[in-house]
PDB file of the backbone (N, CA, C, O) and the ligand in Angstrom, with CONECT records:
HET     ZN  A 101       1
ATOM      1  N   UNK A   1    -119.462 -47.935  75.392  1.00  0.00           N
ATOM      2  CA  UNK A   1    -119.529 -48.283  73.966  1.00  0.00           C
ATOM      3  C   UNK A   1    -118.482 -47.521  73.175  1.00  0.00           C
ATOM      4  O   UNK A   1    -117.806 -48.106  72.329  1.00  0.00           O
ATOM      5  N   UNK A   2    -118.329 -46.195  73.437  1.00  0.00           N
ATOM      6  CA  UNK A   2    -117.628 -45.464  72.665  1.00  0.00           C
ATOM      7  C   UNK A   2    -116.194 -45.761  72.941  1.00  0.00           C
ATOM      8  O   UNK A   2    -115.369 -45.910  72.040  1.00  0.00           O
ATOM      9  N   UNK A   3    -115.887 -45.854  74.360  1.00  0.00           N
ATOM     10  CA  UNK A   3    -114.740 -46.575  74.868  1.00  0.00           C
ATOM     11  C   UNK A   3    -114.348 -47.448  74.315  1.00  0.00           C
ATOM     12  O   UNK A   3    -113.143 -47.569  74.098  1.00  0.00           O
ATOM     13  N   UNK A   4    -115.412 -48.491  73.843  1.00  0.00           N
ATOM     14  CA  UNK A   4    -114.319 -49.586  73.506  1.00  0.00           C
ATOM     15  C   UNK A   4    -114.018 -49.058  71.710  1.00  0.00           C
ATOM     16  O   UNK A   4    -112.905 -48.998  71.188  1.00  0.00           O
ATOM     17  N   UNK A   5    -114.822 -48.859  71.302  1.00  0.00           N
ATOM     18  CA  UNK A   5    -114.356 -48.538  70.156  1.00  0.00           C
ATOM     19  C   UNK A   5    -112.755 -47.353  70.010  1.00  0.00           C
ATOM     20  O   UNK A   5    -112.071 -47.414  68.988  1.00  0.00           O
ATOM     21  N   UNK A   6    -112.543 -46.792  70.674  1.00  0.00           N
ATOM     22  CA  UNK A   6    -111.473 -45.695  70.890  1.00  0.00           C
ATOM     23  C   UNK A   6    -110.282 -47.110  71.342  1.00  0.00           C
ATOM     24  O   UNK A   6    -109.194 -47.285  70.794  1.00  0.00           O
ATOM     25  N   UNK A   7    -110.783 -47.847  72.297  1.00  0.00           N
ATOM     26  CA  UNK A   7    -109.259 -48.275  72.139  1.00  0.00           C
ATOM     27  C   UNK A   7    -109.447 -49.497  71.436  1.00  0.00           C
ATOM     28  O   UNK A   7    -108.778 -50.424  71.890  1.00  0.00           O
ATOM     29  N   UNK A   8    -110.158 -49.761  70.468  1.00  0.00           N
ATOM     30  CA  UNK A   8    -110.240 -50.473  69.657  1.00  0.00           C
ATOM     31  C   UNK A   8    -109.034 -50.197  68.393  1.00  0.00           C
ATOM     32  O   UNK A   8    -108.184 -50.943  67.907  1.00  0.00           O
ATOM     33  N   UNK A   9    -109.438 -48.635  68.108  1.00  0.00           N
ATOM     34  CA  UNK A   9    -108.741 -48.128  67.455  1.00  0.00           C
ATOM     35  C   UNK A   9    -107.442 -47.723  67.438  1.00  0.00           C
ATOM     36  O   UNK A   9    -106.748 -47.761  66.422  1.00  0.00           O
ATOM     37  N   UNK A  10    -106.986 -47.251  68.742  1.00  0.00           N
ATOM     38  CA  UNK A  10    -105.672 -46.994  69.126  1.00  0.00           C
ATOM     39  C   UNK A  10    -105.326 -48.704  68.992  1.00  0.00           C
ATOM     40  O   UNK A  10    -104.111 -48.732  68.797  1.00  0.00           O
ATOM     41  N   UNK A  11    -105.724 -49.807  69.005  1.00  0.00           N
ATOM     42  CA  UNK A  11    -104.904 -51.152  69.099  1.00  0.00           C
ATOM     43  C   UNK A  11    -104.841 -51.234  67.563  1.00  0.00           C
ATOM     44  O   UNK A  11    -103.811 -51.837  67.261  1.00  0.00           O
ATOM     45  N   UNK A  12    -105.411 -50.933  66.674  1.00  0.00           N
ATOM     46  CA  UNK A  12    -104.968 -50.996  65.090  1.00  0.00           C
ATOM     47  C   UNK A  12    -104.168 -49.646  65.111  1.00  0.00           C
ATOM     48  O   UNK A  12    -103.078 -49.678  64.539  1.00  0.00           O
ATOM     49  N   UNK A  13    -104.466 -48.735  65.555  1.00  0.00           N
ATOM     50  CA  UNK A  13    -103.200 -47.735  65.424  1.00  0.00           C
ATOM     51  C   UNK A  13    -101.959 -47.997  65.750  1.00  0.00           C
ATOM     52  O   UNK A  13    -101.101 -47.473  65.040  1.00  0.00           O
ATOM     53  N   UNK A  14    -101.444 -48.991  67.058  1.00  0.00           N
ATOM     54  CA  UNK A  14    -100.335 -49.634  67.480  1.00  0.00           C
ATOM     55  C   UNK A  14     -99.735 -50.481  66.332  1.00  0.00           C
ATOM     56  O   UNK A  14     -98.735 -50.368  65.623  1.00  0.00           O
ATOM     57  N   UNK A  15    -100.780 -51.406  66.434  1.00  0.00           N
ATOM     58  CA  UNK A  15    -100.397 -52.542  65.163  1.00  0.00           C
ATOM     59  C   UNK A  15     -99.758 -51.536  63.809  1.00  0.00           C
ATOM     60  O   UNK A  15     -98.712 -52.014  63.371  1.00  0.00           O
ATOM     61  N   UNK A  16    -100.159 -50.391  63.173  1.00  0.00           N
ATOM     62  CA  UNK A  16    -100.083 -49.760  61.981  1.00  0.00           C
ATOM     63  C   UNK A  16     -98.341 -49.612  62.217  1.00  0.00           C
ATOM     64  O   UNK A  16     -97.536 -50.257  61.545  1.00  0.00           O
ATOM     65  N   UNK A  17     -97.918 -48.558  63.387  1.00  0.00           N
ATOM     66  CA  UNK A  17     -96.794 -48.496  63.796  1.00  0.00           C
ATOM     67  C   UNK A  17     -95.777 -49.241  64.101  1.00  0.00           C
ATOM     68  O   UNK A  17     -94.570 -49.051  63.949  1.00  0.00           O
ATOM     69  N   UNK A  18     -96.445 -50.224  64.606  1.00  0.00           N
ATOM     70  CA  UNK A  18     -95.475 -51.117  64.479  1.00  0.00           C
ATOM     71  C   UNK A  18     -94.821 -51.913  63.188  1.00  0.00           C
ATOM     72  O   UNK A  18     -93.652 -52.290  63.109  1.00  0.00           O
ATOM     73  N   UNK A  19     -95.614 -52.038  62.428  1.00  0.00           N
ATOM     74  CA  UNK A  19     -95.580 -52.412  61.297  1.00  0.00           C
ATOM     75  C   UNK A  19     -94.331 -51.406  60.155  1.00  0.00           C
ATOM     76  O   UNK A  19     -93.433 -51.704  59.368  1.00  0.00           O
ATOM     77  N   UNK A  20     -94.889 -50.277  60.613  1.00  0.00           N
ATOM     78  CA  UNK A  20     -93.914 -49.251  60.213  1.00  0.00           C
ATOM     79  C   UNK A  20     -92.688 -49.243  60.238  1.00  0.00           C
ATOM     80  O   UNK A  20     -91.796 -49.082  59.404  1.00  0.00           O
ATOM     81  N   UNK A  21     -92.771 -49.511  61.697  1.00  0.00           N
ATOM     82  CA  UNK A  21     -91.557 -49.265  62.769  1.00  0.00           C
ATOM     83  C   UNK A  21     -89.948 -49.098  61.884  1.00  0.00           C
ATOM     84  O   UNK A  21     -89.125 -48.201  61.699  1.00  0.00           O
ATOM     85  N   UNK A  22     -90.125 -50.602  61.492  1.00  0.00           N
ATOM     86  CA  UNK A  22     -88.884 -50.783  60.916  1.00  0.00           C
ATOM     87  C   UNK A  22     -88.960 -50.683  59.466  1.00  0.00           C
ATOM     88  O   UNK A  22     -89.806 -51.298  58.817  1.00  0.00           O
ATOM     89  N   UNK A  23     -87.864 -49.721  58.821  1.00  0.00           N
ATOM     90  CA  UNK A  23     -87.833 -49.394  57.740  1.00  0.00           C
ATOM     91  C   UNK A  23     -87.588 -50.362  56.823  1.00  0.00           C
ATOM     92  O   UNK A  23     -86.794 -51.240  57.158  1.00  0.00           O
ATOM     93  N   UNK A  24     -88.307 -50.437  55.246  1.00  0.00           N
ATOM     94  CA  UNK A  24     -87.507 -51.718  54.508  1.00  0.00           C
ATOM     95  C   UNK A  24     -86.606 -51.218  54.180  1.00  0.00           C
ATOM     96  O   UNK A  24     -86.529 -50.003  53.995  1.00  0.00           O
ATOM     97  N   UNK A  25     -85.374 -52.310  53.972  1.00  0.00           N
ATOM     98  CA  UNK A  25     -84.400 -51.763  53.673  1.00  0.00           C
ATOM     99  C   UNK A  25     -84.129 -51.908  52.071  1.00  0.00           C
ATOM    100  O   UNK A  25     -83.125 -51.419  51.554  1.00  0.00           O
ATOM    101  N   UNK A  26     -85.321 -52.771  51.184  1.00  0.00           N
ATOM    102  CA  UNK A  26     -85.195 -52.593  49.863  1.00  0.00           C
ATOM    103  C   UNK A  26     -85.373 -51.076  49.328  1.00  0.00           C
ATOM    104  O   UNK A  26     -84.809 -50.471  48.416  1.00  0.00           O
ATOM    105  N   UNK A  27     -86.293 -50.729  50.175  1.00  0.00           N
ATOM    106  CA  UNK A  27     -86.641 -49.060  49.603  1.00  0.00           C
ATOM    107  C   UNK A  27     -85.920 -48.200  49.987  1.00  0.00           C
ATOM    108  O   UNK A  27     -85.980 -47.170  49.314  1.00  0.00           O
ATOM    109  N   UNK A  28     -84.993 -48.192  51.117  1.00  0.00           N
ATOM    110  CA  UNK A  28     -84.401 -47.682  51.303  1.00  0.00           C
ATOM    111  C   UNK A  28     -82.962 -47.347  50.557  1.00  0.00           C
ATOM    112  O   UNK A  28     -82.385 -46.270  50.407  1.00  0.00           O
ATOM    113  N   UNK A  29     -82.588 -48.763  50.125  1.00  0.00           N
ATOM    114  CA  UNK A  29     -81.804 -49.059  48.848  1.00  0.00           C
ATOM    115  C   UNK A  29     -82.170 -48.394  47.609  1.00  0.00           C
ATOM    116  O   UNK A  29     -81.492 -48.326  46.584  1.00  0.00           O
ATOM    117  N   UNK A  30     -83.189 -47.970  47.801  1.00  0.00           N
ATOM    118  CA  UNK A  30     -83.923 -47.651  46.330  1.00  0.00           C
ATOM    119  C   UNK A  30     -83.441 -45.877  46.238  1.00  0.00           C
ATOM    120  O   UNK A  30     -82.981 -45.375  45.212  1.00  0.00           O
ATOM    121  N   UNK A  31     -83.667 -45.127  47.524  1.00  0.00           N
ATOM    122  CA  UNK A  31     -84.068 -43.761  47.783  1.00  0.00           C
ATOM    123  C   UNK A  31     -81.750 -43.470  47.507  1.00  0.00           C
ATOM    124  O   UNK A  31     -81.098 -42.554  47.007  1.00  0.00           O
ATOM    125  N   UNK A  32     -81.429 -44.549  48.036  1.00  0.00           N
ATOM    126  CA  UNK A  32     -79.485 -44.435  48.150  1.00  0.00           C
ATOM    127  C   UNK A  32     -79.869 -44.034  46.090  1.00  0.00           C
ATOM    128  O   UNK A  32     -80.041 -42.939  45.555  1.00  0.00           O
ATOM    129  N   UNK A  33     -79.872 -45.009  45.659  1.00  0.00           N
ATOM    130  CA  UNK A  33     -79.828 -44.872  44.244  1.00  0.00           C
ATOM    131  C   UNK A  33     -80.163 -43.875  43.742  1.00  0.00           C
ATOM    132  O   UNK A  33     -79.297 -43.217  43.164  1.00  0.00           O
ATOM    133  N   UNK A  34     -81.559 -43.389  43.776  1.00  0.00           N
ATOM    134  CA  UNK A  34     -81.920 -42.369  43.323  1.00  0.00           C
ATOM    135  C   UNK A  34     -81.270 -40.897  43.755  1.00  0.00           C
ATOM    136  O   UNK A  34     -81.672 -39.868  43.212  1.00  0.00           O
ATOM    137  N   UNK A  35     -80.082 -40.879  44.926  1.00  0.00           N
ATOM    138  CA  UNK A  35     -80.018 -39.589  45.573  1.00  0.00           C
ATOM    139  C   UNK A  35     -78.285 -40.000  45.042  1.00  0.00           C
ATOM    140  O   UNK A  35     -77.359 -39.323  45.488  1.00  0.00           O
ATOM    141  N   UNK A  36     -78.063 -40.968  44.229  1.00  0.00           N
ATOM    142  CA  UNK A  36     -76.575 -40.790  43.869  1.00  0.00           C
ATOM    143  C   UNK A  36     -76.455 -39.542  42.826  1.00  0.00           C
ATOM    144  O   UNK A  36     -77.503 -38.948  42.575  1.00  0.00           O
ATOM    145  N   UNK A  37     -75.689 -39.261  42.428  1.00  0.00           N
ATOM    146  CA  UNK A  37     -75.390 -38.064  41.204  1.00  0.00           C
ATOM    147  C   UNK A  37     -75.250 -39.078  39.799  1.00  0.00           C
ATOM    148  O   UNK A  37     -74.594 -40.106  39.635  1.00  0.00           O
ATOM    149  N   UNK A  38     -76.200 -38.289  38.830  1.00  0.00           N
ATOM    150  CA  UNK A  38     -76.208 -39.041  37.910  1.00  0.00           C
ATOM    151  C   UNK A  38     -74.592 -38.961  36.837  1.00  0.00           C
ATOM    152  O   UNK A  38     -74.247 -37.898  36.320  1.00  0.00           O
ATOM    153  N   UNK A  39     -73.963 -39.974  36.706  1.00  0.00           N
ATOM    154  CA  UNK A  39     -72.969 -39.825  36.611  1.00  0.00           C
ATOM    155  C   UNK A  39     -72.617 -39.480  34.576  1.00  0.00           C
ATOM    156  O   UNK A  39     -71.527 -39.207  34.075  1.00  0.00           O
ATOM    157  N   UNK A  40     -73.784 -39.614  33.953  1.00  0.00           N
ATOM    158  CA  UNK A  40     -73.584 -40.096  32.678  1.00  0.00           C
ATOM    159  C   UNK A  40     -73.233 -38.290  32.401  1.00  0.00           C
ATOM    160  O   UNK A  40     -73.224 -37.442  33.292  1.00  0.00           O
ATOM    161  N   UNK A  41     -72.979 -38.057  30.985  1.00  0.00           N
ATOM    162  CA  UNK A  41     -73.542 -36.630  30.329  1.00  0.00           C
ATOM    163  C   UNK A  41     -74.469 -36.471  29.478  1.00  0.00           C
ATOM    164  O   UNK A  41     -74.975 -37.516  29.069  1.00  0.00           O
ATOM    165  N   UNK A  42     -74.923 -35.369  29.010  1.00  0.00           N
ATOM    166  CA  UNK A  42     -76.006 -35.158  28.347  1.00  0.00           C
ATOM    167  C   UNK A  42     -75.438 -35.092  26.443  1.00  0.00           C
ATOM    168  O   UNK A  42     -74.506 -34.447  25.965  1.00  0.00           O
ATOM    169  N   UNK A  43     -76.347 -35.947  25.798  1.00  0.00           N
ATOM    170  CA  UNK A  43     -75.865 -36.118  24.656  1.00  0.00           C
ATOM    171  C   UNK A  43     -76.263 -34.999  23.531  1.00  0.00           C
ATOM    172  O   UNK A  43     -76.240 -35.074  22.303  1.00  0.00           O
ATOM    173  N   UNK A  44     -76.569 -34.121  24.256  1.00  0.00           N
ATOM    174  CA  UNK A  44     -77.186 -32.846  23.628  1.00  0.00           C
ATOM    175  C   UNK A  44     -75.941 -32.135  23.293  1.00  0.00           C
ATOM    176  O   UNK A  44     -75.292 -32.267  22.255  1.00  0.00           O
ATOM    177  N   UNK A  45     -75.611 -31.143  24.585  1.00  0.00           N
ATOM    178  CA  UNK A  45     -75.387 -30.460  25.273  1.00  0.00           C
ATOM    179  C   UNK A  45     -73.635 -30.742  25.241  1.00  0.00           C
ATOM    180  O   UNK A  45     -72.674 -30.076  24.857  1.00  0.00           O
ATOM    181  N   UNK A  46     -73.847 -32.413  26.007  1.00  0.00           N
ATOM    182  CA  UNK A  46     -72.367 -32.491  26.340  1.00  0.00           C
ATOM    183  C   UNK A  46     -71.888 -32.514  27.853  1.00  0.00           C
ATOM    184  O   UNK A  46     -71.047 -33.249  28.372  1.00  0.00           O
ATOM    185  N   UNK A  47     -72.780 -31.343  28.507  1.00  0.00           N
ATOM    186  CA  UNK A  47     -72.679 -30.922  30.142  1.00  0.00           C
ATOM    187  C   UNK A  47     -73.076 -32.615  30.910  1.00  0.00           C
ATOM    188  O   UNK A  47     -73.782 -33.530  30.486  1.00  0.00           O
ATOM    189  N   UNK A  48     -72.138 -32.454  32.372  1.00  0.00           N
ATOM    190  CA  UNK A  48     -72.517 -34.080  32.890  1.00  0.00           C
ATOM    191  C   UNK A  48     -73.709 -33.298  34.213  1.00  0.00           C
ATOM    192  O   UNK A  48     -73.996 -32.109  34.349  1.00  0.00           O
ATOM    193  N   UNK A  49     -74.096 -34.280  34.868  1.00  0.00           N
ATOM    194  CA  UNK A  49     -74.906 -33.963  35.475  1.00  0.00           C
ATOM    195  C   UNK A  49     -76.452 -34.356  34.813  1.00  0.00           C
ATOM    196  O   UNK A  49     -77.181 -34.953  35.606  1.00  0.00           O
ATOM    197  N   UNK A  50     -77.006 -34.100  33.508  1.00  0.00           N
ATOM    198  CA  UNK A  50     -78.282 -34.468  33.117  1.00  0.00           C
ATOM    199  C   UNK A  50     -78.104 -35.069  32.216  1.00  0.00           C
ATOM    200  O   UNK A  50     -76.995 -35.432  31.824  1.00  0.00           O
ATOM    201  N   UNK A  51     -79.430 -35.362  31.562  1.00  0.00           N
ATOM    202  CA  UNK A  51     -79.431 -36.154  30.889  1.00  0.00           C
ATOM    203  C   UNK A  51     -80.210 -35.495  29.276  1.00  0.00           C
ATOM    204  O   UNK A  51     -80.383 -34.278  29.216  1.00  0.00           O
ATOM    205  N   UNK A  52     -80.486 -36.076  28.475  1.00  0.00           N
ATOM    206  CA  UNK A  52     -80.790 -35.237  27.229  1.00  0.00           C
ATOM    207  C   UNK A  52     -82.252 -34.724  27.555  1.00  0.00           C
ATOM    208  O   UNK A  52     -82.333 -33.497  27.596  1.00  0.00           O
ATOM    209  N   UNK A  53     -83.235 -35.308  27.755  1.00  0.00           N
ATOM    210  CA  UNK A  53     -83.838 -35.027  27.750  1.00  0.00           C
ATOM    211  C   UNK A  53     -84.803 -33.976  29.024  1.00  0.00           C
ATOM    212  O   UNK A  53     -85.991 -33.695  29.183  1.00  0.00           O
ATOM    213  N   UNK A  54     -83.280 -33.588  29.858  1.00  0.00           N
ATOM    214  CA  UNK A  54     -83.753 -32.912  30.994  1.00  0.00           C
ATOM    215  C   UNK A  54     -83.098 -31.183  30.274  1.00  0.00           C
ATOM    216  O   UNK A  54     -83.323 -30.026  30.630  1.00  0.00           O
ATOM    217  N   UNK A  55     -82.376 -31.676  29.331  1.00  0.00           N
ATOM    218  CA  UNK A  55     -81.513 -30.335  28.734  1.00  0.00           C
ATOM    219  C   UNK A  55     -82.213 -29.226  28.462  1.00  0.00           C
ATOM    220  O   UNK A  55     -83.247 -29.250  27.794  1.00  0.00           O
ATOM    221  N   UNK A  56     -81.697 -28.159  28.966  1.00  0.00           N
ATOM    222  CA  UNK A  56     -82.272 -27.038  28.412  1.00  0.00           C
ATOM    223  C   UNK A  56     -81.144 -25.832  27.670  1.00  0.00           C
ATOM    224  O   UNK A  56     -81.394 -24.663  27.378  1.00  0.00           O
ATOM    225  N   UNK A  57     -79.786 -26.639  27.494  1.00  0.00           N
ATOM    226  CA  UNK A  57     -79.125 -25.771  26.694  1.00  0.00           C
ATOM    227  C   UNK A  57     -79.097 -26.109  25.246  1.00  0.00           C
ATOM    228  O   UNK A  57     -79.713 -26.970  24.619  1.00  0.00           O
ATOM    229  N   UNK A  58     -78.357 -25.350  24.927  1.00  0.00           N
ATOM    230  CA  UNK A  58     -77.863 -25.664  23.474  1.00  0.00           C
ATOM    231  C   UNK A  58     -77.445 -26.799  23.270  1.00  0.00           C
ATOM    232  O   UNK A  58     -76.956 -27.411  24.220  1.00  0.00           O
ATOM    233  N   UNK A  59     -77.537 -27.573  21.625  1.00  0.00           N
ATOM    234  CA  UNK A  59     -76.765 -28.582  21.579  1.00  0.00           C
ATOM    235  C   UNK A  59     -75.402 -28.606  20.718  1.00  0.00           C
ATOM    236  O   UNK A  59     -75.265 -28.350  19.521  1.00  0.00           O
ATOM    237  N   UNK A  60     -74.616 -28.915  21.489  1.00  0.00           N
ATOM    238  CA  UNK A  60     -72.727 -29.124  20.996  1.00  0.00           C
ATOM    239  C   UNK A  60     -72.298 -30.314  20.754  1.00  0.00           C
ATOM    240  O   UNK A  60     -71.550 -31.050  21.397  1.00  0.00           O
ATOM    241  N   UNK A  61     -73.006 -30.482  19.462  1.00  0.00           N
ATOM    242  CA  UNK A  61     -72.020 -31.967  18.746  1.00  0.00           C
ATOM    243  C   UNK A  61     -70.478 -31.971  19.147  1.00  0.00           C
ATOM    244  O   UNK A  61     -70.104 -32.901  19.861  1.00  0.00           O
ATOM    245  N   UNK A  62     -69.864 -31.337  18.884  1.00  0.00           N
ATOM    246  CA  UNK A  62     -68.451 -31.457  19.551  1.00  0.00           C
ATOM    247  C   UNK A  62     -67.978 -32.035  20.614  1.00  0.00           C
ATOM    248  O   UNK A  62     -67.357 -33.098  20.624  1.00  0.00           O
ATOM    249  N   UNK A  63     -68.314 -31.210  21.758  1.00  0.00           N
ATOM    250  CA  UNK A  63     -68.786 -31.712  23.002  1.00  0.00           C
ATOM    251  C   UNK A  63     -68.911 -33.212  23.500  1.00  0.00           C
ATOM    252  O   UNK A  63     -68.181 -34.027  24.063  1.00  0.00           O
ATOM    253  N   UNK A  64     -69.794 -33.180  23.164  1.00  0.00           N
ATOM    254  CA  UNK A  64     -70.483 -34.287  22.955  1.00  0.00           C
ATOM    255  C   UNK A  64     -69.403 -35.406  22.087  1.00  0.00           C
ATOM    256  O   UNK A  64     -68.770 -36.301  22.646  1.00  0.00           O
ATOM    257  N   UNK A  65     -69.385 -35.229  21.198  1.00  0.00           N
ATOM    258  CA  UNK A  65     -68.461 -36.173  20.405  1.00  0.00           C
ATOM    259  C   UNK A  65     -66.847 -36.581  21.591  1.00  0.00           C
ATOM    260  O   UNK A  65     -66.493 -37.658  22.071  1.00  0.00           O
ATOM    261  N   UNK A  66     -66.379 -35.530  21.677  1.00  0.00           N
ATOM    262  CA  UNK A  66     -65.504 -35.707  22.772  1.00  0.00           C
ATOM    263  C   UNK A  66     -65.334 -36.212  23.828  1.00  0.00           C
ATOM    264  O   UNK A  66     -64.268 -36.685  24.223  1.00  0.00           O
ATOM    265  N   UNK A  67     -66.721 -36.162  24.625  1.00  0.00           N
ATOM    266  CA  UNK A  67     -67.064 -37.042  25.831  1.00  0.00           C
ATOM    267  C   UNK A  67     -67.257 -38.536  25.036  1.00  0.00           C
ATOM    268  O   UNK A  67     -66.451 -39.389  25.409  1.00  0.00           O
ATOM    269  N   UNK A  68     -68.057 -38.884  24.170  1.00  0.00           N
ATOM    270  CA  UNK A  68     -68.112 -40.254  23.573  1.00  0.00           C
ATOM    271  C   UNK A  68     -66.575 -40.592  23.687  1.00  0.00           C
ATOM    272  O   UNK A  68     -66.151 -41.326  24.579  1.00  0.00           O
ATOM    273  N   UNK A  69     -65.846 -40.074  22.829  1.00  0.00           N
ATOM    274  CA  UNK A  69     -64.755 -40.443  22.484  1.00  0.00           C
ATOM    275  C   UNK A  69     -63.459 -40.892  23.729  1.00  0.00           C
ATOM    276  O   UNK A  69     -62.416 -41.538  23.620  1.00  0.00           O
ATOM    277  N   UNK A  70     -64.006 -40.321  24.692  1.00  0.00           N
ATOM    278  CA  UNK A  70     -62.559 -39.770  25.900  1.00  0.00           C
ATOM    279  C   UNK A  70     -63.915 -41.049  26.934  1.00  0.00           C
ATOM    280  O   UNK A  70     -63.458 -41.291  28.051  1.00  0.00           O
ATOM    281  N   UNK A  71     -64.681 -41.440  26.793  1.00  0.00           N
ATOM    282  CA  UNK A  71     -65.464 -42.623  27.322  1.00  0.00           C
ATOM    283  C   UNK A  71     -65.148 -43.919  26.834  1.00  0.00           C
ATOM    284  O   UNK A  71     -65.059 -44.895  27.578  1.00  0.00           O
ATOM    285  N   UNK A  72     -64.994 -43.953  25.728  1.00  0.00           N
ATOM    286  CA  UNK A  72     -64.548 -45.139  24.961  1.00  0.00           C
ATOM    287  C   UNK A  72     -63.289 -45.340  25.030  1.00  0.00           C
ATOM    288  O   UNK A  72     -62.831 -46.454  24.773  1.00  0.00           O
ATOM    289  N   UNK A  73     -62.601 -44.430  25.344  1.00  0.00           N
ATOM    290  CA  UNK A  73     -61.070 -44.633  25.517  1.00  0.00           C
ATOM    291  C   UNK A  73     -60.764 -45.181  27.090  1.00  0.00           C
ATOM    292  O   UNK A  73     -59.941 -46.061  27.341  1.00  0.00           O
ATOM    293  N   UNK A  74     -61.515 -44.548  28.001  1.00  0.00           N
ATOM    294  CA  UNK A  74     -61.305 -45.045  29.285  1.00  0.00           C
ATOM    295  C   UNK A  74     -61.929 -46.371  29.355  1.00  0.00           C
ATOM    296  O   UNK A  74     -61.315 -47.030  30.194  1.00  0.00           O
ATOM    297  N   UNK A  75     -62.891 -47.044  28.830  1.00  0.00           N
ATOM    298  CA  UNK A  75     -63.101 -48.149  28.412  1.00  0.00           C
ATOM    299  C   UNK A  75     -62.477 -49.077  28.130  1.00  0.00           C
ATOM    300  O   UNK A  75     -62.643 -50.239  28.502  1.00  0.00           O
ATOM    301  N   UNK A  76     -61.325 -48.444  27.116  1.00  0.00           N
ATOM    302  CA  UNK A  76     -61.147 -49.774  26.439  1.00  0.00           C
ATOM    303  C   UNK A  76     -59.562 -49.613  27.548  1.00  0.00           C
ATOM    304  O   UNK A  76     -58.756 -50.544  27.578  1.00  0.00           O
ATOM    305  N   UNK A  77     -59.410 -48.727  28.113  1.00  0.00           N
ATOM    306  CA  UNK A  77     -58.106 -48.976  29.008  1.00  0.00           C
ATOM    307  C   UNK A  77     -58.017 -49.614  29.904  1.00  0.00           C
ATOM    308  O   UNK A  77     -56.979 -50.183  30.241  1.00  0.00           O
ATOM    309  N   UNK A  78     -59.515 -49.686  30.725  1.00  0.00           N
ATOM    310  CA  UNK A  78     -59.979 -50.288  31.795  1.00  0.00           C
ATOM    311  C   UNK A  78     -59.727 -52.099  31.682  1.00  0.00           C
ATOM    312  O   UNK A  78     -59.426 -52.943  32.526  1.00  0.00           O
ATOM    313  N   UNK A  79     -60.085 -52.180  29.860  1.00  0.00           N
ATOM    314  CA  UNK A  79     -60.361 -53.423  29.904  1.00  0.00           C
ATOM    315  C   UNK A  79     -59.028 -54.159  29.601  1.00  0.00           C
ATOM    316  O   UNK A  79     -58.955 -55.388  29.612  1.00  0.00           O
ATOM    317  N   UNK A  80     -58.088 -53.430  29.359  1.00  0.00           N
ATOM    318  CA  UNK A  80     -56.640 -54.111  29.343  1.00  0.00           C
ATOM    319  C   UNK A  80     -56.195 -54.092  30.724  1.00  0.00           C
ATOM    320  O   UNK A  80     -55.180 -54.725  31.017  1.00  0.00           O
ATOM    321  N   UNK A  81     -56.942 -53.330  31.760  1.00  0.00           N
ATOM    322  CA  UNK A  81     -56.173 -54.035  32.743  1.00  0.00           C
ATOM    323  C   UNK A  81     -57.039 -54.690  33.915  1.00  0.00           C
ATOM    324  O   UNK A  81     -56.483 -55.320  34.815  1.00  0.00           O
TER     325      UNK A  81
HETATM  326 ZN    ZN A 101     -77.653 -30.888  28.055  1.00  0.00          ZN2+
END
């Protein structure tokens, strides 16, 4: 009795693994994205790497204004060619 139940179980344990087996590759797509470097800057701050609301420095309108500015310029260069 107990027997069959044990490999009752190991045959849904197979099935589980197998199922596993092969990775999706939507999520896997998902984990690429999330592990890219976030490319934007922080509109606080100015610094690239985060984002505003991860900031924990000071905030430098300047900075900041400068990156807008030197973004919009590579922008609009991009789009003339
Ligand atoms: Zn910041």
């Amino acid at each position: 009795m107990l027997y069959e139940q044990v490999t009752q179980l190991q045959l849904m344990v197979d099935e589980f693994k197998k199922e596993h087996k092969s990775p999706n590759p939507t999520s896997k797509l998902i984990q690429n994205q999330q592990r890219k470097k976030f490319r934007g800057f922080c509109y606080k701050c100015g610094l690239d790497g985060h984002v505003m609301h991860q900031c924990t420095s000071e905030a430098n309108p300047t900075l900041v204004q400068e990156k807008l500015c030197a973004q919009s310029e590579a922008g609009r260069q991009h789009k003339e060619v």
